[in-house]
ZAMARGU-4260 file (C-alpha; in steps of 0.2 Angstrom, whole numbers, plus 5000, padded with zeros to 4 digits):
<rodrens>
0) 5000/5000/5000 | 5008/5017/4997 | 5005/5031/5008 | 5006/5049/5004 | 5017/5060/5012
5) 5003/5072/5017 | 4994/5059/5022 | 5009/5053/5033 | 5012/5071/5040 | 4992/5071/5043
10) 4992/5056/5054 | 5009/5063/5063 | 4999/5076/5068 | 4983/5068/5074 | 4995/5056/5086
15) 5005/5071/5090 | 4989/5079/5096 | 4983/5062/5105 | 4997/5063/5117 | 4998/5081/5119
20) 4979/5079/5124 | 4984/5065/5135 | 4999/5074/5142 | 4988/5088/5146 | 4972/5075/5156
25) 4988/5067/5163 | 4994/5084/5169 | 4979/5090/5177 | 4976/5074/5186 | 4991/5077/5192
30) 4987/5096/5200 | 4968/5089/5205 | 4975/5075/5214 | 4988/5087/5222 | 4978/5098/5228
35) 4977/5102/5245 | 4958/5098/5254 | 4949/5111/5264 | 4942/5107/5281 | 4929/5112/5290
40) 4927/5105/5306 | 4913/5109/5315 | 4907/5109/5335 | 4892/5108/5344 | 4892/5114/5362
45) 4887/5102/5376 | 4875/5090/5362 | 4870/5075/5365 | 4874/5059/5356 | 4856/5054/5356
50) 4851/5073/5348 | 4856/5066/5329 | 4841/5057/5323 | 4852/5044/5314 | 4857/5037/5329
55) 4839/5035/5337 | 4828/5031/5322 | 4817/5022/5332 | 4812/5039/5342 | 4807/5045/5325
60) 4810/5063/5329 | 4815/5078/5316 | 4826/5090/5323 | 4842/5087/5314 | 4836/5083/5295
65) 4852/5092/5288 | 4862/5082/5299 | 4853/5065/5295 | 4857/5071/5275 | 4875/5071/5280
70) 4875/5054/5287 | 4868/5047/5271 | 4880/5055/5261 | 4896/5050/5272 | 4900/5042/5286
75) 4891/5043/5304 | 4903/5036/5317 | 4894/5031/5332 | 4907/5027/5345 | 4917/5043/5344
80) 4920/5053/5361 | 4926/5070/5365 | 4943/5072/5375 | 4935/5079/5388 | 4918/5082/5397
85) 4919/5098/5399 | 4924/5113/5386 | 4941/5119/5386 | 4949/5102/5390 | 4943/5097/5376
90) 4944/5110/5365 | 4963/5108/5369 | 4964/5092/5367 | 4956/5093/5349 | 4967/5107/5343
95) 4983/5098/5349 | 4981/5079/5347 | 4986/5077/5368 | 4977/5072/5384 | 4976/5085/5396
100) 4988/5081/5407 | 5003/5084/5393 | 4994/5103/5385 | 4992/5107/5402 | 4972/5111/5404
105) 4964/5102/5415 | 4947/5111/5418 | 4938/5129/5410 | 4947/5145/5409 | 4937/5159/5419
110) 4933/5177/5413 | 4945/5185/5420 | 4958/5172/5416 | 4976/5180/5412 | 4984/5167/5400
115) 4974/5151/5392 | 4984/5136/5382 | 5000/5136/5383 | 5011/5143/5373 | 5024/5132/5371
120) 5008/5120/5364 | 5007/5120/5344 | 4992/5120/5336 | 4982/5112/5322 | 4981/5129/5316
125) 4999/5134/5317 | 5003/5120/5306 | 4989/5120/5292 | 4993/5141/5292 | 5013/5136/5292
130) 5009/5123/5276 | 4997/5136/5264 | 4980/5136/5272 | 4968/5150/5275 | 4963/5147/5293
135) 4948/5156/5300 | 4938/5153/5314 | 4922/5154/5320 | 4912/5154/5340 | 4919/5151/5354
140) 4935/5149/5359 | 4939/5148/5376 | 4958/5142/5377 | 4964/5158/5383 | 4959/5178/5378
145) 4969/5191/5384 | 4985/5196/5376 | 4994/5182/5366 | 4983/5166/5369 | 4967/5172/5358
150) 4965/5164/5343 | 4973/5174/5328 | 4989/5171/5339 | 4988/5152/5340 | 4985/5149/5320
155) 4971/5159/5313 | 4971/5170/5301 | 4954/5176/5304 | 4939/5175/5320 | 4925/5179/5326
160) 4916/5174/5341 | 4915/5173/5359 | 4930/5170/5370 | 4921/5159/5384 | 4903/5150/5385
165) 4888/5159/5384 | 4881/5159/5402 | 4899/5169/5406 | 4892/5186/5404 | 4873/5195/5400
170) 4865/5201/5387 | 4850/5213/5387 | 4838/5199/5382 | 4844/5184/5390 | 4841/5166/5383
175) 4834/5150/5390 | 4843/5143/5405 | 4840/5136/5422 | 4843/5147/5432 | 4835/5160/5426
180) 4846/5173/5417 | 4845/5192/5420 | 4846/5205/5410 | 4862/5216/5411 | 4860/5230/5420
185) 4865/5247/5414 | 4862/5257/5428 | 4876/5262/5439 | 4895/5264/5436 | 4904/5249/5429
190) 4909/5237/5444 | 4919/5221/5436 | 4915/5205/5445 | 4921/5188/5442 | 4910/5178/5452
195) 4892/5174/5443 | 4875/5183/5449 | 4866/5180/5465 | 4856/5168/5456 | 4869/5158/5449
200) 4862/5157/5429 | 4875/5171/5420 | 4888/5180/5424 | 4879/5198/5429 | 4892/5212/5429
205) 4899/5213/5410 | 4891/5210/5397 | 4896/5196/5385 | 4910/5199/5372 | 4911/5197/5352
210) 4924/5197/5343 | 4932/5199/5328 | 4949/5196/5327 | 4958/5205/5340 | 4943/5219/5345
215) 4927/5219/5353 | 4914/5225/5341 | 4897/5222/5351 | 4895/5222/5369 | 4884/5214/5376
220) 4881/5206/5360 | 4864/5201/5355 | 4861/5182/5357 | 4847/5179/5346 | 4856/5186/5329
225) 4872/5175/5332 | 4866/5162/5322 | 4863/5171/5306 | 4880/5182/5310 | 4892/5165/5312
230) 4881/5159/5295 | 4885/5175/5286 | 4904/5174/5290 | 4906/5156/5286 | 4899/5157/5268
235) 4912/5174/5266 | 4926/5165/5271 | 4923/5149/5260 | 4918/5159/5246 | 4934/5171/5248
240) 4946/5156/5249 | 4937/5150/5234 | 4941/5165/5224 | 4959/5166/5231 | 4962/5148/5226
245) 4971/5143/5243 | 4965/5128/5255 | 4956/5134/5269 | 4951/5127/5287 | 4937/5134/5294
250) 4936/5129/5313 | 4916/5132/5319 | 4912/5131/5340 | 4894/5135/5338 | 4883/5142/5353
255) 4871/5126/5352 | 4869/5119/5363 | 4875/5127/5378 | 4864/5137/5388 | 4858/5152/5387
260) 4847/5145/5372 | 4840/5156/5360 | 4830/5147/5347 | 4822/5158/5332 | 4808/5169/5337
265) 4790/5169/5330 | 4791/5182/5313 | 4780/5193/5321 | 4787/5193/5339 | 4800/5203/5349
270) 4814/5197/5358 | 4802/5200/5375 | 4789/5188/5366 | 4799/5171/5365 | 4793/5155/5363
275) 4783/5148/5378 | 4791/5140/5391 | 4783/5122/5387 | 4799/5111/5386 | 4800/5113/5366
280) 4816/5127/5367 | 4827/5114/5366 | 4821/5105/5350 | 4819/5123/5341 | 4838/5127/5345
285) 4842/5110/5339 | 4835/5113/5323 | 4840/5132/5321 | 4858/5121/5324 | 4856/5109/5309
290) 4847/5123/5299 | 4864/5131/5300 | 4874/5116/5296 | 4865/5112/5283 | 4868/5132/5275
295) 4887/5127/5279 | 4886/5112/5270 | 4876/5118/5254 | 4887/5133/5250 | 4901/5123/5254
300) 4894/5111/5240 | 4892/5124/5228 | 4911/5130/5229 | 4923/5117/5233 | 4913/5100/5234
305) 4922/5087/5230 | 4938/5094/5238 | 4929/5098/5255 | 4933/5088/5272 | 4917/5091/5284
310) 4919/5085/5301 | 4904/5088/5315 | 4905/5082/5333 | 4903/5090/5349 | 4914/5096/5365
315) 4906/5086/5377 | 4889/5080/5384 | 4872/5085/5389 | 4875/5096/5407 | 4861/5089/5414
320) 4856/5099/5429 | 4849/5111/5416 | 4834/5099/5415 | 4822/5103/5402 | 4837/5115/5391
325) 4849/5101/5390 | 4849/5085/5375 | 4848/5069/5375 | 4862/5056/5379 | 4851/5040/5370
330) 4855/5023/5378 | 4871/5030/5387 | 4862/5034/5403 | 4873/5028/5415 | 4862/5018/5428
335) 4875/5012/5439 | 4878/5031/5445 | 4860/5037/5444 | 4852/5025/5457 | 4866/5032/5468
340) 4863/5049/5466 | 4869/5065/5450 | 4870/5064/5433 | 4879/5054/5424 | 4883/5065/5409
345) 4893/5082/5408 | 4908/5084/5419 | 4909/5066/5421 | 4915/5049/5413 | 4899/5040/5409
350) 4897/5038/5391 | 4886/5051/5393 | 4897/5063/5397 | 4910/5061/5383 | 4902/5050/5366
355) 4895/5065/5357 | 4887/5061/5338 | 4899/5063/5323 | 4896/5064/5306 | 4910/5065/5292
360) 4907/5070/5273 | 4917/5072/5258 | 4908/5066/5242 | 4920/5055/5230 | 4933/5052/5247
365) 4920/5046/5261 | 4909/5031/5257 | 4891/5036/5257 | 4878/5029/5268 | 4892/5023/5281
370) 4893/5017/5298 | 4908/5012/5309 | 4909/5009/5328 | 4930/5012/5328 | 4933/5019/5343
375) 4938/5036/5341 | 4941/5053/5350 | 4940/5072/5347 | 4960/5070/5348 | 4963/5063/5330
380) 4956/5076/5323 | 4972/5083/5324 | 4983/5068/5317 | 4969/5064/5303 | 4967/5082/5295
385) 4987/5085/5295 | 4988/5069/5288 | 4976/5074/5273 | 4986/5089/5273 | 5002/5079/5270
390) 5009/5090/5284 | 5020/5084/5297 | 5019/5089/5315 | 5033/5093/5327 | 5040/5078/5332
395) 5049/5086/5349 | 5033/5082/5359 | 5022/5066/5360 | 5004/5063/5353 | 4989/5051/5358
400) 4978/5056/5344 | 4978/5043/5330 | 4975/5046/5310 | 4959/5038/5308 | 4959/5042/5288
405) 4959/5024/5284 | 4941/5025/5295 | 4935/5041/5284 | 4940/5035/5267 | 4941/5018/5267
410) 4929/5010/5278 | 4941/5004/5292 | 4934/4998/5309 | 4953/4998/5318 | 4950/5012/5332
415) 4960/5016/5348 | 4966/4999/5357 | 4965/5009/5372 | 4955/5027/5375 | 4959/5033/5390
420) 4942/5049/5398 | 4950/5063/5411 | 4940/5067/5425 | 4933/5084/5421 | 4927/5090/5438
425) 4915/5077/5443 | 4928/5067/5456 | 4943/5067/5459 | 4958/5081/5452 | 4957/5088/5437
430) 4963/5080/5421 | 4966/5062/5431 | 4964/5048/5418 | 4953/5039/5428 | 4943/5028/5417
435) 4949/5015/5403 | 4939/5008/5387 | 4946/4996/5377 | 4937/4986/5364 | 4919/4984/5372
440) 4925/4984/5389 | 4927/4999/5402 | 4935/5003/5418 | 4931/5015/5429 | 4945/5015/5444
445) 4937/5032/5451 | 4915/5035/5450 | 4907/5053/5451 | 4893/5063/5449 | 4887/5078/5441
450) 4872/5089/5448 | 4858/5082/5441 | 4841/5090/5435 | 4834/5096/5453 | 4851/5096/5460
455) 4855/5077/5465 | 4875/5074/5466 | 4882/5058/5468 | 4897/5054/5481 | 4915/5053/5473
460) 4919/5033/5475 | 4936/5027/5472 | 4938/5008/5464 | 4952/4997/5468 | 4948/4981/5458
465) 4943/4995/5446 | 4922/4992/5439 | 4921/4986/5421 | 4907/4988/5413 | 4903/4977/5395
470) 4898/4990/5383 | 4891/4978/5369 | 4879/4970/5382 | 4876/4986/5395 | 4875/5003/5386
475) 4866/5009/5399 | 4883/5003/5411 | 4871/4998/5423 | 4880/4982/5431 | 4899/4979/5433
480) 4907/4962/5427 | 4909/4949/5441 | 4929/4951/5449 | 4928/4934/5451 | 4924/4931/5432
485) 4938/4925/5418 | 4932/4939/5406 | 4937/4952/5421 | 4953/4946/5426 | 4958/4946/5409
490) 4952/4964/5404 | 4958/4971/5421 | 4975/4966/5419 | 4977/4973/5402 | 4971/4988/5407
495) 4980/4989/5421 | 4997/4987/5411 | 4993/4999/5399 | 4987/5014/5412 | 5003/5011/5421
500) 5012/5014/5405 | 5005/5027/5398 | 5006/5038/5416 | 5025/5034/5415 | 5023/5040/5397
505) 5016/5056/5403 | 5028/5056/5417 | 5042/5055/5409 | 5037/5066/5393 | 5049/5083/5391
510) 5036/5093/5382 | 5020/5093/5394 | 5014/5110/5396 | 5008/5117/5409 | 4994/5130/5412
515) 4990/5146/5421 | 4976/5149/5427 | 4976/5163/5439 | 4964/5178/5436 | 4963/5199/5438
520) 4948/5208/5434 | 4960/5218/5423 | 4959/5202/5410 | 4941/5201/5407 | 4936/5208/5390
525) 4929/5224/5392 | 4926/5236/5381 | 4921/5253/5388 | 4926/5252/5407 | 4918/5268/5409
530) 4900/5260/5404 | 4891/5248/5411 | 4891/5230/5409 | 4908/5237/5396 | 4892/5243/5383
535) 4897/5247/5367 | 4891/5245/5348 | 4903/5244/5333 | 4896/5234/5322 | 4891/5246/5305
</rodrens>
């Protein structure tokens, strides 16, 4: 066959142009699959882990439809459990990968606390900001406000929120809570106080901060507009990130569902005309909640969807002695420490005080319609995303959050042999390791209560044979194994062994921090001393 020379040069060209095309796919495979993922990780304030629907579906309830949504296009994990059970312990713990007793915050920071985190701590932030990212964040911080320990010093590029829980200063129109919370008064010369109101509900004298990077920019601010303001700066940072080009993390502490609640109000009411006291507050607040999740998660779907990490969970557990205001815990009721007397869920070790639910979605990297019972903690938070990031963390200082990406995108049940829950102000000293779960099994070597609804507390018991309760069999951890038994000996020994090691671990560990938590009344935020309750109004 003869072949003519433009015909030759013809077909040169058409293969030419096949491999430069393929060149060019190849190529930007290449940058897609580089690219660095953007995280959002966001956390709900003292939720329960029976408050998801998806994890009570026989309750047939519809607060958290957004939520629910998530869980069918990702991944629910259902045995996941904060750091801590209470808030900045584990909002430490989450942001640096480490138990308590090595960042060195054991229990809350206060108003007038003058440092917060240690410094000498690195944070999630600091590293995703050192490797390229946009971080910005979101609510409430409470590691640490006056001077170097807020948050656009420890990693963010951005913030806005409150520096401490809700209840830690009035407002003009006061939410939910139990006590009653009083209005701020604005009679009278400005007269700090740390200690809370003679009634106990909110702090009474200054009014509650927010703000926005480094400033104050309303004081006290108004409660029920902070949804739709912490939804309006979440969908500007996304959508700047997006327009910059550059990986973000987007770190969210919402108000829900700490008290004071302030659900959405009737269209035609005032702030003085709220929703009746008739025990459905909380279920309006826990849908104003997922309503905002779910605006989070639609924009983000919109700008970045298949190269977005979303990551909800909570602090800690239901607080309980706010009765009708609090959520639910599900089957985690702790029966063992309730016919004794307190709650069994905030500020303690009971499962209800610590598993919180979590939901994680990525379309195209997290398996839709998901389960997995791995046990897992707020900690690897911290491993998981840097690892995702390809970022390295320091390695002068020791870790006890794992990577759990192997959970998120590939469907991997391998959890934490061994999760150890820190006292949090129920019994004993703060930040004492003092309960031990391994597999299905859990030990408790020191028992305490909470105030309950009506204001029940339990005596602080110490255990020595430790109680272990069977998890698969007894969710409620209503009765403790048999000493005598096989299964108990086996589990306590191995326990045992590893609590011992890793207390040495901490022992001997270089880089433990430690915190300060001493308070002056010049710390506390405060932005007109010459006004009342610290009044001002910058927001334009």
């Amino acid at each position: 066959m003869v072949v003519s020379f433009s015909s030759f040069l013809l077909s040169g060209m058409l293969i030419c142009g096949l491999l430069l095309h393929m060149v060019s796919q190849h190529g930007a495979n290449v940058d897609q699959s580089s690219q660095k993922p953007n995280f959002i990780v966001i956390l709900a304030d003292d939720i329960g882990w029976g408050d998801l629907d998806a994890n009570q579906p026989d309750e047939k309830a519809n607060n958290t439809p957004y939520l629910n949504l998530m869980a069918e296009q990702g991944l629910r994990l259902t045995d996941f459990h904060s750091p801590a059970s209470t808030c900045s312990p584990s909002r430490a713990a989450i942001l640096t990968g480490r138990y308590g007793l090595r960042n060195g915050v054991t229990h809350n920071f206060a108003v007038g606390s003058v440092a917060g985190l240690p410094l000498s701590e690195v944070t999630l932030s600091q590293l995703l900001q050192s490797a390229g990212y946009y971080t910005a964040m979101i609510g409430k911080w409470h590691l640490g406000h006056n001077g170097p320990y807020g948050p656009t010093n420890r990693g963010f590029d951005y913030y806005l929120g409150i520096p401490y829980s809700n209840d830690m200063g009035c407002t003009d129109v006061p939410g939910y809570n139990l006590p009653q919370c009083l209005p701020c008064d604005s009679s009278g010369p400005q007269v700090i106080r740390l200690k809370r109101s003679v009634h106990g509900g909110c702090y009474s004298k200054v009014g509650l901060p927010l703000i926005e990077n480094r400033s104050i920019v309303e004081q006290p601010l108004d409660l029920w507009t902070l949804t739709e303001q912490y939804k309006s700066a979440a969908i500007r940072i996304i959508q700047n990130a997006r327009e910059r080009g550059q990986p973000y993390f987007l770190y969210i502490a919402l108000a829900h569902m700490h008290v004071p609640l302030a659900p959405p109000l009737p269209p035609d009411a005032s702030a003085a005309a709220r929703l009746p006291d008739d025990g459905k507050v909380y279920s309006a607040s826990l849908r104003e909640m997922d309503s905002l999740v779910g605006a989070i998660k639609s924009f983000s779907d919109e700008t970045d969807k298949h190269n977005t990490l979303i990551w909800f969970t909570g602090d800690n557990g239901p607080w309980e002695q706010k009765c009708q205001y609090t959520g639910s815990v599900g089957p985690f009721v702790g029966k063992w420490q309730v016919s004794r007397g307190g709650g069994s869920a905030k500020k303690t070790t009971w499962e209800g005080g610590h598993r919180v639910p979590t939901v994680a979605y990525w379309p195209g990297r997290v398996p839709t319609n998901t389960t997995s019972s791995a046990l897992l903690s707020g900690m690897d938070i911290f491993p998981t995303l840097l690892s995702l990031a390809n970022v390295t963390p320091p390695l002068d200082r020791r870790y006890d959050g794992i990577d759990a990406t192997d959970v998120l995108l590939h469907g991997g049940q391998s959890g934490h042999e061994f999760l150890f829950h820190p006292n949090s102000g129920a019994a004993g000293e703060f930040g004492d390791l003092q309960t031990v779960r391994t597999g299905k099994h859990k030990a408790f070597y020191i028992t305490g209560a909470a105030e309950a609804c009506g204001g029940a507390t339990g005596r602080q018991q110490l255990h020595d044979p430790p109680l272990i309760f069977d998890l698969e069999h007894d969710k409620g951890e209503e009765t403790p194994l048999e000493v005598k038994a096989p299964e108990y000996q086996s589990v306590a020994e191995r326990i045992a062994r590893r609590r011992e090691e890793l207390l040495w671990d901490i022992a001997t560990d270089k880089s433990v921090s430690t915190a300060d938590y001493s308070t002056d009344e010049l710390a506390v935020p405060c932005c007109d001393p010459r006004q009342a309750v610290c009044r001002c109004h910058k927001l334009g």
